[in-house]
NUGUVO-500745 format. One record per residue (C-alpha): x, y, z; residue in three letters. Coordinates in Angstrom, 1 decimal, padded with zeros to 4 digits, m for minus. Layout:
<sites>
[site [X Y Z] ALA]
...
</sites>
This chain:
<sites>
[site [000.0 000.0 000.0] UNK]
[site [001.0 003.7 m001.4] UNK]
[site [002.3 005.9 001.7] UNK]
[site [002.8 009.8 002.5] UNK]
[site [004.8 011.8 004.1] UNK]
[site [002.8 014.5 006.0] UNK]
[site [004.8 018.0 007.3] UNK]
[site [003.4 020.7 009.5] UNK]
[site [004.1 023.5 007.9] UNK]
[site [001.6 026.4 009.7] UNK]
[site [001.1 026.6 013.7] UNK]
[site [m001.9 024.9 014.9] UNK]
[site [m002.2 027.7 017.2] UNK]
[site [m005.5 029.5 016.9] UNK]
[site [m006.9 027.1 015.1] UNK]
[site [m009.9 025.3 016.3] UNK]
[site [m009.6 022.7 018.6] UNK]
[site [m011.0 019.6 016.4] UNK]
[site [m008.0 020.5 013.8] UNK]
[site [m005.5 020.7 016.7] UNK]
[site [m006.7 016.8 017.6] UNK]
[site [m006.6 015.9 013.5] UNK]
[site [m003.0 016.8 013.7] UNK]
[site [m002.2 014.6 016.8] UNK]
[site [m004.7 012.1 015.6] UNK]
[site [m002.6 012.1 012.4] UNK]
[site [001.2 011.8 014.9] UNK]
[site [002.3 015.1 014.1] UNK]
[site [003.7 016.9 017.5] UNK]
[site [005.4 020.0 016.1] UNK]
[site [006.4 022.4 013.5] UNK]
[site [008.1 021.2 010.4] UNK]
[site [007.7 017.4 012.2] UNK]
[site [007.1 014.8 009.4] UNK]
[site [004.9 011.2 009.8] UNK]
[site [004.3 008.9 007.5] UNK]
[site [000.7 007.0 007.2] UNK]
[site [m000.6 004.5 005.0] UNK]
[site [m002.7 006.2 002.1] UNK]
[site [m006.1 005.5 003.0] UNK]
[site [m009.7 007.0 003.0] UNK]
[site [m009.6 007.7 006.7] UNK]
[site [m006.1 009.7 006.4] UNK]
[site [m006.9 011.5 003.3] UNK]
[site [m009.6 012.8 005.3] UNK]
[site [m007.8 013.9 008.1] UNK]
[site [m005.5 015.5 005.8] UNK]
[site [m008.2 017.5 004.0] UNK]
[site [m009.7 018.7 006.9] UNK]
[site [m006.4 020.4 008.2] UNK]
[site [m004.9 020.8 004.8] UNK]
[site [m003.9 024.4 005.3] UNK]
[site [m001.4 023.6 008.2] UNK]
[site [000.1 020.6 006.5] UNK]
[site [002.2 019.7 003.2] UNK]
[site [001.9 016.3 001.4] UNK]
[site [003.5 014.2 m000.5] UNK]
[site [004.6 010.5 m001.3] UNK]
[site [006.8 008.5 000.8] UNK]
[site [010.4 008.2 m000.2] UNK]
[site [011.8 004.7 m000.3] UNK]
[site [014.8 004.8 002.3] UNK]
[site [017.2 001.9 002.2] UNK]
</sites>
């Protein structure tokens, strides 16, 4: 299964508390932190919903 890499990019402070959760939800703890999740519905979701604090893009392979 396809993966992503998912940085936050914008502060989460301010922002509503729901959003604040998606971003832990999603294992992101900081600024400019990056997490990788399995591409799936239920992350693409999360992703949308906080989309303006986060930048996406596919895993790299590391060996």
């Amino acid at each position: 299964m396809a993966e992503l890499e998912i940085t936050q990019i914008k502060s989460g402070i301010g922002t509503p508390p729901d959003h604040r959760g998606t971003l832990r939800a999603l294992g992101i703890k900081r600024m400019h932190h990056t997490v990788v999740q399995q591409d799936n519905p239920v992350i693409r979701g999360m992703i949308r919903k906080v989309a303006y604090l986060v930048e996406v893009r596919p895993a790299t392979k590391k060996s």
